[in-house]
C-alpha positions as CSV (number, residue, x, y, z in Angstrom):
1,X,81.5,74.4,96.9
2,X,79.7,72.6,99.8
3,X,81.7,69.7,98.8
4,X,85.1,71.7,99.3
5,X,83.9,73.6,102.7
6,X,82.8,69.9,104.2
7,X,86.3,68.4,103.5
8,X,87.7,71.9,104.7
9,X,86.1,71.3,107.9
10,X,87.0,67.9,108.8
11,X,90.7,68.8,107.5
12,X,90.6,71.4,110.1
13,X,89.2,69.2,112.8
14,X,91.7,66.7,112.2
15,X,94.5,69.2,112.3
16,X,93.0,71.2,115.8
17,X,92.9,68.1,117.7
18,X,96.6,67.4,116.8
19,X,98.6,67.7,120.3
20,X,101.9,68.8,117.5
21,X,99.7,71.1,115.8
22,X,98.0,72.6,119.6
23,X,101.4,73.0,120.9
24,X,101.8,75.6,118.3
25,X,99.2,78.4,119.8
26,X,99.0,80.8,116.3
27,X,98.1,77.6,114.1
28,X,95.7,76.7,117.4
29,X,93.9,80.1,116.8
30,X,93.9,80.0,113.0
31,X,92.4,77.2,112.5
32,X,89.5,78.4,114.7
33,X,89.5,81.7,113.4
34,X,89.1,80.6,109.5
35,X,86.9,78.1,110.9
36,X,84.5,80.5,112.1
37,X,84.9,83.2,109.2
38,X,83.8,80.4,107.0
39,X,80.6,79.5,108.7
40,X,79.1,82.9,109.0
41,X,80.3,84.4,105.7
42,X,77.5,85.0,103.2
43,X,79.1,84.2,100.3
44,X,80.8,80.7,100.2
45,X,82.6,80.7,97.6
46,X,84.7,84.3,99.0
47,X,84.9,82.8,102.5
48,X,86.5,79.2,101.2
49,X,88.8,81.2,99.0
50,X,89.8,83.7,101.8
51,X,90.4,80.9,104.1
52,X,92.9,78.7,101.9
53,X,94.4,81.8,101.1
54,X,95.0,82.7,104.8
55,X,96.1,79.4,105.7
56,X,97.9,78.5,102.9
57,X,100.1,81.9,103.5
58,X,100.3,80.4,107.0
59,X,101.7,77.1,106.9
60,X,103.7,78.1,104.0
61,X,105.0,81.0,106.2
62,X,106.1,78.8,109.3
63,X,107.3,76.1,107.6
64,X,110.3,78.9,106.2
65,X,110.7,79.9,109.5
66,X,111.8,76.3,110.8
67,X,111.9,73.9,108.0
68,X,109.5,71.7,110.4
69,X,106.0,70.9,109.9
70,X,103.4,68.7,111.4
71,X,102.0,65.6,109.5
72,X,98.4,67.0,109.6
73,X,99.6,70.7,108.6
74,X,101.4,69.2,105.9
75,X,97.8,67.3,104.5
76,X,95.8,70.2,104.8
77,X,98.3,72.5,102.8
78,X,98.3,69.6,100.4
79,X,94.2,69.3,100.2
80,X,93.9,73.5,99.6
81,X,97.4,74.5,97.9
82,X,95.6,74.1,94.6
83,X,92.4,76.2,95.5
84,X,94.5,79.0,96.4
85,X,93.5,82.0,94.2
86,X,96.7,83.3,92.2
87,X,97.9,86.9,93.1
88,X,97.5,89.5,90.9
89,X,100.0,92.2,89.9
90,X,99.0,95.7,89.2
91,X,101.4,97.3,87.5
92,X,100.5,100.7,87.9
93,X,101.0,99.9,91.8
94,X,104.3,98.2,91.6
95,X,105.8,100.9,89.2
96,X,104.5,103.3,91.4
97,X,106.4,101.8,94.3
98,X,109.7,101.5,92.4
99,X,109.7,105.2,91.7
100,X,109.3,106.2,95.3
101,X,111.6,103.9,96.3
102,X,114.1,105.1,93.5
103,X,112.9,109.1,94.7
104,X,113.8,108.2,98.3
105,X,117.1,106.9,97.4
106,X,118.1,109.5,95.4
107,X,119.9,111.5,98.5
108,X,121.3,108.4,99.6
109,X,123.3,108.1,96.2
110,X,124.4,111.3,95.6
111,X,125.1,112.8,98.9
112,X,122.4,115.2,99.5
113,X,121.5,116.8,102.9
């Protein structure tokens, strides 16, 4: 995991200095941000994994947003898109949404006041 951290780092470093990736001031912060979460988490494994997750979400988010992304975004998401930890579903949690949602609609569908 030291391995994975270290190339982490320098991945980050190469993408903060940047001047595409700077011009974009949440990306700026992130990377910072994740940066220090990493090095004073106590467990490394949780920190590493919390930090592709985060990032991954990130770049994955803005790149959606504007179809654009810089060349040393792009290599990072590359380096950590496969140590991103797969989501879960709970079912329990997702049925439990559908039936509120379904509840809430109920007036909505059949006219009530």
């Amino acid at each position: 995991m030291e391995a994975k951290n270290t190339a982490l780092f320098d991945a980050l470093e190469t993408a903060y200095n940047d001047p595409a990736v700077k011009a974009i001031p949440e990306f700026a912060e992130l990377i910072v941000t994740v940066a220090n979460q990493s090095e004073t988490a106590d467990e490394a494994r949780d920190s590493y994994q919390q930090a592709v997750a985060e990032l991954s979400h990130a770049i994955g988010h803005y790149y959606i947003a504007t179809h654009a992304l810089p060349d040393s975004l792009g290599k990072l998401y590359q380096q950590i898109k496969a140590d991103v930890p797969e989501a879960k579903l709970d079912e329990a949690d997702l049925r439990s949404r559908a039936l509120a949602a379904g509840l809430v609609a109920l007036p909505i569908m059949f006219g009530g006041n």
